[in-house]
N, C-alpha and C positions, 0 to 999 in steps of 0.2 A: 727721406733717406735716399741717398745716392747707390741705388741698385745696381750700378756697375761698378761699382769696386768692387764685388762678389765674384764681377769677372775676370779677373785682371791676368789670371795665368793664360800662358800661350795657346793652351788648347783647347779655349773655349773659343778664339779670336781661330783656330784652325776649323772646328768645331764647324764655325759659320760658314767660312768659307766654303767649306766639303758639301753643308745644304745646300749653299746654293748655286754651287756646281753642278747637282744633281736637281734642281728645284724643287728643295725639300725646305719644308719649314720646320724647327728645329728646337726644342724649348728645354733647360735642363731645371727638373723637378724635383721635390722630395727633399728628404734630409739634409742635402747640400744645402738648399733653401732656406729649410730650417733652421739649423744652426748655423748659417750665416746673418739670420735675422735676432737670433737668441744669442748672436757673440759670442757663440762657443770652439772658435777657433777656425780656422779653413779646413770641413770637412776631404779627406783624400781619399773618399767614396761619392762619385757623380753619375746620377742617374738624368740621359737625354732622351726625349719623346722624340721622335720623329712623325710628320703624316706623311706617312709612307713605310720605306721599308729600313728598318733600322739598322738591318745587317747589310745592304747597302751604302749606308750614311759610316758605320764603323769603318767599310775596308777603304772607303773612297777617305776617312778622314788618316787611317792607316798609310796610304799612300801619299797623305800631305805632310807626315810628318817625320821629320828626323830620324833616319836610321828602319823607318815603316816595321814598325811593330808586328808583332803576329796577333792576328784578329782571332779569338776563339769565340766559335756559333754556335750555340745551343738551338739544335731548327726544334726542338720539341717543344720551346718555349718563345720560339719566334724575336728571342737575343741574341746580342752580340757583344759581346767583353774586349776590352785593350787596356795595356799598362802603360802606362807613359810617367817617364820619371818616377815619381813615387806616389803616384795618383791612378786610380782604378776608375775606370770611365765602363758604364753599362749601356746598350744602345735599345730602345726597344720601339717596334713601330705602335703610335698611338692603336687602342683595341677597347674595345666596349666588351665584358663578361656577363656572361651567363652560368649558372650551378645546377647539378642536381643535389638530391638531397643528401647524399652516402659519400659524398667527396667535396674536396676543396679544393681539387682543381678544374677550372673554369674551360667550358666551350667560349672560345675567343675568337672575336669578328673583328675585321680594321674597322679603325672609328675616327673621329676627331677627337682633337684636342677637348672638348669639354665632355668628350665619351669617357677619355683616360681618365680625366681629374674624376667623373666623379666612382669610377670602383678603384678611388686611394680610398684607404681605412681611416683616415681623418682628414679633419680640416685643416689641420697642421702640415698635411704631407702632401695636398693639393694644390701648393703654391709652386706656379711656374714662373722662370725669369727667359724672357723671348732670346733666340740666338739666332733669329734673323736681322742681317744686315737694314731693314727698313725701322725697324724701332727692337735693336738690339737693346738689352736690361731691363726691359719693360717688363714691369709685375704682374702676374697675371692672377687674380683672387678672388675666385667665382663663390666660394662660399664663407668668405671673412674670415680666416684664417689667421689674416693678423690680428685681428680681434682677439678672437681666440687664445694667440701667443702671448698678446700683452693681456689678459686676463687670466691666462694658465688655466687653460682650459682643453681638456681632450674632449671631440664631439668628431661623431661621424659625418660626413657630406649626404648623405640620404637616411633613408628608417635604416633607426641602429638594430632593428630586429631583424631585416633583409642582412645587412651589414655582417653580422657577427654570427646566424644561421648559413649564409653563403661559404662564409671563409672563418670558422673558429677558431681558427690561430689569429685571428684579429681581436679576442677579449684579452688573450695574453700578453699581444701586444701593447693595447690601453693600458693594462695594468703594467705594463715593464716601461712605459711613456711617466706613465704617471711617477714611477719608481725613481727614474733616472733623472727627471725636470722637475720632480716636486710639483707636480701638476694634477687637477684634481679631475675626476673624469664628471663628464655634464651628468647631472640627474636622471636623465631619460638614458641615457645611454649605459650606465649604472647599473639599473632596472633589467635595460633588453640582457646585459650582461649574466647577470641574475637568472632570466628567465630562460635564455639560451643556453647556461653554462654544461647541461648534459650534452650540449653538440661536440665538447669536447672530445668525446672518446674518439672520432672519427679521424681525429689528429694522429699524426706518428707520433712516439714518443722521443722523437730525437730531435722534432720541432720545436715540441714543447722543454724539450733539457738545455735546448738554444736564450728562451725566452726566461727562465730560471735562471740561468748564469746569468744573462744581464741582469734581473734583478738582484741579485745577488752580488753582483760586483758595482752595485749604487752606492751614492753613500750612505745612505738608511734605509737597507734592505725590508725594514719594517714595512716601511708604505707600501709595497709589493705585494709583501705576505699578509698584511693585515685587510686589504682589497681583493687578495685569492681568496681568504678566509669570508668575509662579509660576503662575497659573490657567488658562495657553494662551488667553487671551480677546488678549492684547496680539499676537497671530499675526495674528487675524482683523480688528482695529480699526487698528491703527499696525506694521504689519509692518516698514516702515520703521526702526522703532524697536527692534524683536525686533532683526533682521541686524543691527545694533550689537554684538551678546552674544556675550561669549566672547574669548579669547585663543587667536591661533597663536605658533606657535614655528617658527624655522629658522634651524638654524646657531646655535643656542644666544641667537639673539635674541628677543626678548619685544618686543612694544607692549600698552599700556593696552588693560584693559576699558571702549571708550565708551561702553555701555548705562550702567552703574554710574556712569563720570566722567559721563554727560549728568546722572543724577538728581541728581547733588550740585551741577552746578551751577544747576538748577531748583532745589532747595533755597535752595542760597542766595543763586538773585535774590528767591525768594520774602520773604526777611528786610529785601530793601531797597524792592519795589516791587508795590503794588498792580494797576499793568497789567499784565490779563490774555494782551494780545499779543505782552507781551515776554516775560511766562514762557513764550508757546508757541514765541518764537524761541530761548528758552535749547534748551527741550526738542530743538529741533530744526534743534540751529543743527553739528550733526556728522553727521549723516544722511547728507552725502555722503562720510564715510568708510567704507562699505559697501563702494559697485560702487568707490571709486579706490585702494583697498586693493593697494598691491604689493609684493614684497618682491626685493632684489636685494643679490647679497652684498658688494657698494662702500657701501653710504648703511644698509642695514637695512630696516627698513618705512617704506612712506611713503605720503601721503594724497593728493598735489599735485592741486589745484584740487579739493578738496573741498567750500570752499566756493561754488564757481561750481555745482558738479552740487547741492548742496544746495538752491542758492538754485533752482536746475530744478524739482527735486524737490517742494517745496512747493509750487508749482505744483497738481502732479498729485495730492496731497495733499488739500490745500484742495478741489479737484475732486470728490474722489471721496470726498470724507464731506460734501459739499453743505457746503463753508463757505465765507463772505463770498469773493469773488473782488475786491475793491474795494482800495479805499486799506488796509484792515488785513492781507491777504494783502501786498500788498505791503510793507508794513511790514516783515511778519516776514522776507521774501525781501530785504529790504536790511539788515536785520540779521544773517542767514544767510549773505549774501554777503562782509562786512564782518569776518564775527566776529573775524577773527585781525589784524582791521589795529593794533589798540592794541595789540597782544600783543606783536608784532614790534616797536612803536614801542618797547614796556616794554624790551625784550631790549637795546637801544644806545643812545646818546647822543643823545637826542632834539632834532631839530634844528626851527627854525623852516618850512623848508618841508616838510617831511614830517607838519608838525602844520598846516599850514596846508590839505593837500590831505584830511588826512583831516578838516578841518570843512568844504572844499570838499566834497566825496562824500558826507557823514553830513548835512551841514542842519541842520536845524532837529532832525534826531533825534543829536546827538552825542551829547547825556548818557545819552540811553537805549543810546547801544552801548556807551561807558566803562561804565555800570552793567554792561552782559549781559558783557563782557569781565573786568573783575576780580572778577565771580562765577563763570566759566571757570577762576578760578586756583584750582585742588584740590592742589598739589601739595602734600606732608606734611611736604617738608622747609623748616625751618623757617626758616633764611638765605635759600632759593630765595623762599619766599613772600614774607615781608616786603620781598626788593631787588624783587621785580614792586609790592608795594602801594606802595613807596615812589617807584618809579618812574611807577607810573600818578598819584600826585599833582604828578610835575612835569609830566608829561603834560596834565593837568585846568590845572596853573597857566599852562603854556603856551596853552591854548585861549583861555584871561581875555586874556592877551598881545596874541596874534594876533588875536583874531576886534576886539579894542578897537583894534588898528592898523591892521590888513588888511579888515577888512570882508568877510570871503571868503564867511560862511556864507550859502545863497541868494545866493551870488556873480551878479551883475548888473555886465558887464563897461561899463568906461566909455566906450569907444568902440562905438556901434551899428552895427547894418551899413549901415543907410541913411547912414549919416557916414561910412563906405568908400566905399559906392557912392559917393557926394555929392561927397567931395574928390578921386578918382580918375576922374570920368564912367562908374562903370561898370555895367552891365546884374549880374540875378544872376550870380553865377559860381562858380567852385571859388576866386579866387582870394579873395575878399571870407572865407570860412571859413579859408585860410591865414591870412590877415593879424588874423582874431579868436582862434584858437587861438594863434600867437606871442603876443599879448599877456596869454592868460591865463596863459601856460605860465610869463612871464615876472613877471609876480605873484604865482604861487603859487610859484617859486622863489626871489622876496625879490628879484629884477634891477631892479624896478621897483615904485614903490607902488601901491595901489590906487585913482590919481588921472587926471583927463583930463588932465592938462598931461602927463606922461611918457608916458600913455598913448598921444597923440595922436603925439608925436615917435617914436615905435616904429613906429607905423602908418606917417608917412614915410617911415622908413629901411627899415621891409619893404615898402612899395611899389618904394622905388627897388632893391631885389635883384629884386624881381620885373616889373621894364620895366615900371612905371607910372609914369605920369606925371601930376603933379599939377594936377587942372583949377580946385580951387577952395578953396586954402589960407584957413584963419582966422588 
């Protein structure tokens, strides 16, 4: 393989120059590598080694190029960052690390080139392409790394035990490598993962919700979860998600594995939708079948209100791995809460007001729950399946229906309260809330359209059950 056509943009060819201006040897590492050898597109993330100093090597290449960029220094981390075009250049001088045992961030010494390569967290990320001018593109692959690549294989450059106790965000990362390449992690390394996985806690949680999202946003987030799960890391990050695992028996009765059914159906929202939010409400749209877990020998096992304790549950979730607490948390908790309402609709004769209340409730997010709901359907048997997909398309046809007649979704009722108050004379009250709930109740059960003329004569006829008298009819 011709290792220089990886190089071929302008600022690799300035890149060089600027070393060896400075007489610095110069070598760009890591991911760009990588997926330049995996033809996965030209990375627009470039990490360069320098021996020397790399925040030297950035402002002097800053200075070489067009328009000289603003260099930003991280001195705490002995980097230095530039944009150029639409490509992120990282600069760092080659360093040899050292750990102690309560942290993950490393006592850092200059070192050489085979110092850097080897505290990379794999052998995949090890691979340098030289950006000096005496044997510029030259491969540099001190631990066979392509090997590796062309066997899909994730394996650390030293003991994965050193490896993955030094820096514990290095098992999440194996496992989000693996997730994202379809790539399987080496057996020993597997193991250390395994054995190491309580070093986890020492991680922030905002590392680890970094390292989740890419898994998460793979095309088969499975491989991810199902290697957190095998490796006791998924105990200590989504425990939540572990208590799902397993089958009881009683009285010869069995319920589904929902660890297993949750990944398949993150699987396969994954096939229909790019939001990230919604694959975390697939993930975690059963969760409250854990604590509602009961069994009784009339009915079998049962979940009841699973979804309400779910939609709780995320809550304290989102909390405690420091994630957005906003409109996207919420998101997922009304997708959570909802999960099973198309299900039920799929199960009977779908009527208009029952599709009407679930575009009432769902808004503006229906199609995001029809999506998370007919990717909920795992069942293997093959009649079962198809009468749910067939059903959820009259379901989808009805929503065209209603939301085109009724107007319900972001339902904005036609009579306001001040037009109670207004035709009644009356001050706030409880009764002004009866008289707006009867009329929605009666919209969304198809009794009345979604209009002020009927609207209005309802509001009459429930003032006068409720001894009101009319001050100021239109």
């Amino acid at each position: 393989m011709n290792y220089k056509e990886a190089l071929e943009s302008d600022i690799f060819k300035v890149i060089s120059e600027s070393a060896s201006q400075l007489n610095l040897e110069s070598y760009v590492i890591g991911g760009f590598v990588r997926d330049f050898l995996l033809k996965r597109g030209n990375s627009k993330d470039i990490d360069v080694v320098a021996i020397g100093s790399g925040v030297d090597l950035a402002k002097q290449v800053a200075k070489n190029l067009p328009n000289n960029p603003k260099v930003q220094v991280f001195k705490t981390y002995g980097t230095a960052m530039l944009r150029y075009q639409d490509i992120e250049v990282e600069f760092v001088g080659a360093r040899k690390e050292s750990y102690s045992e309560d942290s993950r961030n490393p006592i850092v010494e200059n070192g050489s080139l085979k110092d850097d390569q080897n505290r990379r967290d794999f052998t995949i990320n090890a691979l340098a392409l030289s950006l000096s001018e005496t044997n510029f593109g030259d491969l540099l692959d001190p631990f066979n790394g392509v090997e590796d690549l062309n066997n899909k294989k994730i394996k650390t450059p030293l003991d994965p035990d050193i490896t993955y106790s030094d820096d514990p965000l290095r098992m999440m990362r194996a496992i989000r490598f693996a997730s994202q390449l379809k790539f399987s992690i080496e057996t020993e390394s597997l193991s250390a993962i395994t054995r190491n996985a309580d070093r986890i806690k020492i991680i922030t949680k905002e590392r680890i919700v970094v390292e989740l999202h890419k898994i998460m946003e793979s095309a088969t987030p499975s491989i991810g979860f199902l290697l957190l799960e095998k490796t006791s890391l998924l105990k200590y990050i989504l425990p939540e998600l572990s208590a799902l695992k397993g089958i009881d028996e009683k009285d010869g009765q069995r319920h589904k594995d929902n660890f297993y059914h949750t990944l398949e159906v993150v699987d396969n929202i994954a096939k229909n939708t790019d939001n990230l939010w919604l694959r975390w409400a697939a993930l975690l749209h059963d969760i409250g079948k854990a604590p509602t877990k009961r069994f009784s020998k009339k009915v079998g096992w049962t979940f009841h209100g699973h979804e309400f304790e779910g939609s709780k549950m995320v809550y304290q979730l989102f909390k405690r791995l420091k994630m957005p607490l906003n409109d996207k948390m919420k998101f997922v908790q009304k997708m959570v809460l909802m999960s099973s309402r198309p299900i039920v609709l799929a199960q009977d004769i779908v009527t208009d007001s029952a599709v009407r209340r679930l575009v009432f409730d769902a808004g503006d997010y229906v199609e995001d729950l029809m999506t998370l709901c007919e990717a909920d359907i795992t069942t293997k048997n093959p009649k079962r399946f198809k009468k749910y997909h067939n059903n959820f398309k009259i379901v989808r046809q009805k929503i065209v229906e209603v939301e085109e007649r009724d107007h319900v979704r972001n339902f904005q009722p036609p009579i306001s309260g001040e037009e109670i108050m207004k035709t009644f004379n009356l001050k706030p009250s409880k009764e002004i809330g009866i008289i707006k709930e009867t009329i929605k109740e009666a919209i969304l059960e198809g009794d009345i359209p979604n209009e002020h003329k009927a609207a209005y004569e309802l509001m009459l006829k429930k003032g006068e059950d409720l001894g009101l008298k009319v001050f100021n009819a239109c």
